[in-house]
N, C-alpha and C positions, 0 to 999 in steps of 0.2 A: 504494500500500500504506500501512498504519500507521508505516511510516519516516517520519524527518525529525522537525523541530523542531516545536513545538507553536505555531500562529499563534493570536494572540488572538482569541476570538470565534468561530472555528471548530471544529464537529465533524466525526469522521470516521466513518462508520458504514462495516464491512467486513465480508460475508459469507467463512467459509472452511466450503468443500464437506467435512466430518470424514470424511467414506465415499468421499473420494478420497486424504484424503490422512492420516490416519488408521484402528486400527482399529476405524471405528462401522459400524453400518449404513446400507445404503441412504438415502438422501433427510434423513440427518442432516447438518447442519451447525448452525455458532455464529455468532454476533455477536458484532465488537467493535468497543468505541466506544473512541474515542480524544478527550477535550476532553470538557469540561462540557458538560452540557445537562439538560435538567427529565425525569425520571424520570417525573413523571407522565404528560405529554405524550406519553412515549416507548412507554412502559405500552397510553395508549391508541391512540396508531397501531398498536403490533404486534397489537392483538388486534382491528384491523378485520381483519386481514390473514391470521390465524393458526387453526388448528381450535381448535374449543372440545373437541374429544376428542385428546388428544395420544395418540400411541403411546408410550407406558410401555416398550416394548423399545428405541426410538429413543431416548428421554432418557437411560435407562441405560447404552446401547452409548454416548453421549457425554460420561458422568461417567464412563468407564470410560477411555475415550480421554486425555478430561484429565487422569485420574489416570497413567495411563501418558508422559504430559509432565512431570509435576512428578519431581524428582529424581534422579539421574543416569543414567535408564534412555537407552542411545542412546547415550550422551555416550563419545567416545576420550577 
């Protein structure tokens, strides 16, 4: 996981499924990176990989989701 201390020169790249364990839809999830790395490079690997038509209800159901992380929603 993204635990643990930060080693020099290493990144971490980590998919979480948001439509398992947030409320997004289906086949949404995030990235996150942990540690420096070239933005550009990164840019251009996800978009060998990625549709060039995203679903517009997926992205939103995942700014929705994130928003529902930020602030004390959940929290005892």
């Amino acid at each position: 996981g993204m635990s643990g201390e930060r080693v020099p020169g290493k990144v971490i790249f980590e998919t979480q499924s948001t439509h398992k364990m947030l409320a997004a839809l289906s086949q949404a999830s995030l990235i996150h990176i942990k540690g420096d790395y070239d933005e550009d490079t990164f840019n251009e690997a996800i978009m060998m990989h990625t549709s060039t038509s995203p679903s517009y209800p997926i992205v939103a159901s995942i700014e929705t989701a994130a928003a529902m992380l930020r602030g004390n929603s959940g929290k005892r």
